[in-house]
C-alpha positions in Angstrom: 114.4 -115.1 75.3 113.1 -117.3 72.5 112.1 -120.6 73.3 115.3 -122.2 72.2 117.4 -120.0 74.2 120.2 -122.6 76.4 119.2 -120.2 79.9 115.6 -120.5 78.6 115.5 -124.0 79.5 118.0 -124.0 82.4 115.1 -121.4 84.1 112.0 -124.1 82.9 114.2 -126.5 84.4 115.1 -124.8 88.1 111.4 -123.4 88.5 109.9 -126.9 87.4 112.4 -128.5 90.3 111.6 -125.6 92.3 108.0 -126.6 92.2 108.4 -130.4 92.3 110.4 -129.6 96.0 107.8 -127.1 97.4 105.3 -129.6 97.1 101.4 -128.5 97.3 100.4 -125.3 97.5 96.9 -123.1 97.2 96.0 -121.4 94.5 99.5 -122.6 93.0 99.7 -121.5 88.9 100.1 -123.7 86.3 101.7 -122.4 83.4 99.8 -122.6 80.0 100.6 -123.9 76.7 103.1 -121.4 75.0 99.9 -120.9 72.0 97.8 -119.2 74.9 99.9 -116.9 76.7 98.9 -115.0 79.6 100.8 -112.0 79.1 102.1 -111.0 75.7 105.6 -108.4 75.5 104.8 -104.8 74.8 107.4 -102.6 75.8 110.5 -101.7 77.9 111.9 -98.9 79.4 115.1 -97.8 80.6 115.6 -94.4 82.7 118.6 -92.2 81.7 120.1 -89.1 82.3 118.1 -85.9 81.4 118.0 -85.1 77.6 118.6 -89.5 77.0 122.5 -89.0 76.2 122.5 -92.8 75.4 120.6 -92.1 72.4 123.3 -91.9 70.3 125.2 -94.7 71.0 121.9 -96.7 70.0 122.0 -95.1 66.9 125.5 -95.6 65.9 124.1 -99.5 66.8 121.7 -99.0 63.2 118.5 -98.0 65.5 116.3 -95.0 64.6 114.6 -93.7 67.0 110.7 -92.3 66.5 111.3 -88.1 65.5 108.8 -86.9 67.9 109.8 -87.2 71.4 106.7 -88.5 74.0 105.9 -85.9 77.2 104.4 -87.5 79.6 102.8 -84.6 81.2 101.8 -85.1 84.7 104.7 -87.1 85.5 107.6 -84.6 84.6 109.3 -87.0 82.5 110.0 -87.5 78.3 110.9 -90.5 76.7 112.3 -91.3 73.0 111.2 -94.4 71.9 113.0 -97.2 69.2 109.7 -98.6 67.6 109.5 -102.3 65.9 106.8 -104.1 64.7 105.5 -105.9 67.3 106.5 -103.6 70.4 109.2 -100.8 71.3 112.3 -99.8 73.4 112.2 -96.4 75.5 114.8 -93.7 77.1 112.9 -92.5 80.0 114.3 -89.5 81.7 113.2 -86.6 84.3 112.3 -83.6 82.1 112.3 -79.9 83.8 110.1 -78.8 81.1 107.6 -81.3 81.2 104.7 -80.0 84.3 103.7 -82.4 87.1 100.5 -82.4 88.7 99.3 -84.1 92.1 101.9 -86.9 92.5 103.8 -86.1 90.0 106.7 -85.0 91.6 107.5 -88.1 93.6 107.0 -90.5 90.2 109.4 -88.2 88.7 112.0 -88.4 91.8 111.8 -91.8 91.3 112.9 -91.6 87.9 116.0 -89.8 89.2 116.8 -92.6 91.8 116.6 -95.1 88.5 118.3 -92.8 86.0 121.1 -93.0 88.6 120.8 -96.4 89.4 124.6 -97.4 90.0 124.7 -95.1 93.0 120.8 -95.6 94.2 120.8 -99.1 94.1 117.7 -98.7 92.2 116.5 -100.8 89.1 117.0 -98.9 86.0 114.5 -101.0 83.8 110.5 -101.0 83.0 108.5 -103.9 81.3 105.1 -102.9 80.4 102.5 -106.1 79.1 99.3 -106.6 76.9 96.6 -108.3 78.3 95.6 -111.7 76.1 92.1 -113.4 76.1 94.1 -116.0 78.6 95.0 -112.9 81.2 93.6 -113.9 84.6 91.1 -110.9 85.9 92.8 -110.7 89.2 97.0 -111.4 89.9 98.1 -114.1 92.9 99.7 -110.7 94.3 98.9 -107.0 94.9 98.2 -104.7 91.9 97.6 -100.8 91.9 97.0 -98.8 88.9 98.3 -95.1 87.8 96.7 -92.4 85.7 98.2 -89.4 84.3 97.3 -86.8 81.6 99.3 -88.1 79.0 97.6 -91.6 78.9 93.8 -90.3 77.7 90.6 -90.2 79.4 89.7 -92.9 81.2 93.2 -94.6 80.5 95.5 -95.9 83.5 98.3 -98.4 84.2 98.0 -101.6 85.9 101.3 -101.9 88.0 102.3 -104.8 88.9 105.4 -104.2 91.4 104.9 -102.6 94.7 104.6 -98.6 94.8 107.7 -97.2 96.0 109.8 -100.2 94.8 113.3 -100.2 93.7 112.7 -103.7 91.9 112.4 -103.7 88.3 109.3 -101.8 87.0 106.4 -104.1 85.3 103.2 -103.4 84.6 100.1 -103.3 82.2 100.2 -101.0 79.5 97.6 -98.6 78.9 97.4 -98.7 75.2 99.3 -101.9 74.4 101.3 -102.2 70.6 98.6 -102.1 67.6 100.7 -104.8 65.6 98.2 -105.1 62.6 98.3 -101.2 62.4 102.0 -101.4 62.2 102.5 -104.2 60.1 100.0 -102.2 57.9 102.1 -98.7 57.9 105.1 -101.0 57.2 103.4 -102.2 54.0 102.5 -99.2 53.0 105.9 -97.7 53.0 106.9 -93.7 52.8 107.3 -91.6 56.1 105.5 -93.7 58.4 107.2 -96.9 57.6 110.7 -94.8 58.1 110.6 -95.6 61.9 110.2 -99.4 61.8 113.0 -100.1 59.1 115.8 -99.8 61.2 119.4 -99.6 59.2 120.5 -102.5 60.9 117.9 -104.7 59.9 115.8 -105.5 63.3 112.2 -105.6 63.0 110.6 -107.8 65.7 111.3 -108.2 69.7 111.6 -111.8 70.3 113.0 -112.2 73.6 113.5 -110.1 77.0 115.9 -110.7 79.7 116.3 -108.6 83.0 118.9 -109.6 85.6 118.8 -107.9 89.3 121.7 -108.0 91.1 119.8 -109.6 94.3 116.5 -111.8 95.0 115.1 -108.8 96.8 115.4 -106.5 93.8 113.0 -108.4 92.1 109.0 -107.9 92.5 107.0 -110.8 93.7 105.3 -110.6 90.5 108.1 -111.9 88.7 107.5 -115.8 89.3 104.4 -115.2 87.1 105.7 -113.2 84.6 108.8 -115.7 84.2 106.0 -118.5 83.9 104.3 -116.7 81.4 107.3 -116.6 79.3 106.6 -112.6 78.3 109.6 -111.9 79.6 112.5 -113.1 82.1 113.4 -111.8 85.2 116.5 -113.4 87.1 119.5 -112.8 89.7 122.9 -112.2 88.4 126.1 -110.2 89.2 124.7 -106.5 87.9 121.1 -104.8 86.7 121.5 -105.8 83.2 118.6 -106.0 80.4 119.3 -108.3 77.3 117.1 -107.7 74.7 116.8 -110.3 71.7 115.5 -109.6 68.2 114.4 -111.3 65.4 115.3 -114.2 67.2 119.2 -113.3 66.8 119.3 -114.2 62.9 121.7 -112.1 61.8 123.9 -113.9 64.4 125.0 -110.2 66.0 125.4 -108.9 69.5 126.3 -105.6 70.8 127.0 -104.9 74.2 126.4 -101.2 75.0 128.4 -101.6 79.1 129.7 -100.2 80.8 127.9 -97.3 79.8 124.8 -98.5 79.8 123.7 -101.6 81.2 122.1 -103.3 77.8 122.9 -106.2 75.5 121.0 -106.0 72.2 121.0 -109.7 69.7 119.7 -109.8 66.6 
């Protein structure tokens, strides 16, 4: 998660032996210098249960969650987000109330099959990405975007795992994190500081691992994103997402299984 990390540079290690054994290939990647990242963190979502039950058990953590809760018409599904100054943390659920249009129906299905991911099979986790003045115009794999009332005019998302996955979700956002205009509202204080200063003292993401419980239930996107160091996507024994803030400084770690597959440091 941040560079330091011990598994940080157990995964440099593999992929630079990983590379060293494959020997040549075309249009192979090289990874840049960590001060001109092709992909920057934005977000990450998790789907739940209707109505985001795990909410609570967040905020008994010291998170507040942002008051107004985001529809995303068109898709059938609501969200209730944790907000910090460089990014955010999502409940994504199915929402009767919420109207779909065109194919909204079958996103929103596959919301379900996420939300109930320890019978499905299916990841339960979303990492959306800001583009960078490094961000290649065109991916080494297949890309496909999305549009949907709720994003704007002329607003879509850039996906970057196959449509009708089950791998972990990833993708470009649509309108990435405006960190100057947060680090602003957070200066300025009164109500629309309130959802940044969280009682437990977080403020910043710093790190974001996802583990899938088999090769296959990762994208083929994920070599680059792991290379690009935005995030971390690996194999291990369950779909788990660890989330790192602040760089762990306050030397505290809560782990929210079996309930709900998340690790939060900070």
């Amino acid at each position: 998660m941040s560079q330091a990390s011990p598994f940080r540079a157990l995964t440099l290690a593999f992929l630079c032996l990983a590379a060293a054994c494959a020997g040549p290939r075309e249009e192979r990647y090289v990874r840049p210098a960590p001060t001109d990242p092709v992909l920057v963190l934005d977000h990450a979502w998790m789907a739940v249960r209707e109505g985001g039950p795990e909410r609570p058990m967040l905020e008994a953590a010291g998170f507040r969650f942002v008051p107004t809760i985001n529809a995303h018409e068109g898709q059938g599904t609501a969200s209730a987000r944790i907000a910090f100054e460089n990014g955010s943390f999502e409940l994504i659920w199915p929402d009767n109330d919420v109207p779909e249009l065109d194919g909204g129906a079958m996103a929103k299905a596959r919301f379900a099959r996420r939300a109930d991911w320890r019978r499905s099979g299916d990841s339960p986790f979303g990492i959306g990405f800001r583009r960078t003045s490094a961000t290649p115009p065109t991916f080494p794999f297949e890309t496909w975007r999305v549009a949907a009332p709720w994003m704007g005019p002329g607003s879509s998302i850039e996906m970057l795992s196959p449509l009708d996955a089950r791998t972990v979700t990833l993708f470009i956002a649509s309108q990435g994190v405006d960190e100057a205009a947060n680090r602003a509202a957070i200066a300025a204080g009164g109500a629309a500081a309130e959802p940044f200063l969280h009682p437990n003292g977080a403020r910043r993401i710093t790190g974001l691992r996802v583990s899938a419980p088999t090769r296959l239930a990762l994208p083929p996107s994920a070599s680059f994103v792991n290379l690009s160091w935005a995030a971390e996507l690996r194999v291990g024994d369950e779909w788990l997402m660890e989330l790192e803030l602040d760089h762990g400084s306050q030397n505290q770690q809560v782990d929210f299984r079996p309930n709900v597959p998340l690790i939060v440091r900070f």
